[in-house]
N, C-alpha and C positions, 0 to 999 in steps of 0.2 A: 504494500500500500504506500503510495506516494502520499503525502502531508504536507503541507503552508501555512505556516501560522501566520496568522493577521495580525496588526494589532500591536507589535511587539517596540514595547516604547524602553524600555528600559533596560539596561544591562542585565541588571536579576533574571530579568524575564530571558533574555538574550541564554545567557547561562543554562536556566533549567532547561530548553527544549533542545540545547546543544546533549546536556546530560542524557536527554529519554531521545537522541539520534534523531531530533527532527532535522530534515537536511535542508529545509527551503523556510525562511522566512519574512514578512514585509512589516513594514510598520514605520514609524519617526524613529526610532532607535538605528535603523539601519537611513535610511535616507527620507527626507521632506520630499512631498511630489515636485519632480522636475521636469524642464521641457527636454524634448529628444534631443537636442543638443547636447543641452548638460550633460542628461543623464549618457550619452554619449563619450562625454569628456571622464563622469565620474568613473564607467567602467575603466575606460583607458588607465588611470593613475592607477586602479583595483590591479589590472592585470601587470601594469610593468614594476608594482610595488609587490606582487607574485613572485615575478619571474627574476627580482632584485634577493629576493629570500632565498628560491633555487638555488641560485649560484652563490649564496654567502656573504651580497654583499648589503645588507639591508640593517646594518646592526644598528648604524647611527640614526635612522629614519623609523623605530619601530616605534608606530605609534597609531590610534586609531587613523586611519585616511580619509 
């Protein structure tokens, strides 16, 4: 069964559904509704601050994005 929590405004919350392996979430704790642009730009920084961890070098940058 795939799951998406709605709703998820807060870290706590963030937390428990990571704990019980929910793997999709939305809410104001992960992102404010944005235009396709943004939200465009905001995957970008998501994915190259990924792919900066991959390779080791994301130590000085660890921080929510």
């Amino acid at each position: 069964m795939r799951v998406v929590a709605e709703g998820v405004e807060t870290a706590e919350q963030y937390s428990l559904l990571q704990q019980y392996r929910c793997e999709e979430a939305q809410g104001f704790y992960i992102s404010h509704p944005l235009p396709a642009e943004a939200l465009a730009e905001w995957w970008r920084e998501r994915l190259e601050f990924a792919s900066l961890i991959k390779a080791g070098a994301a130590a000085d940058r660890l921080s929510l994005v």
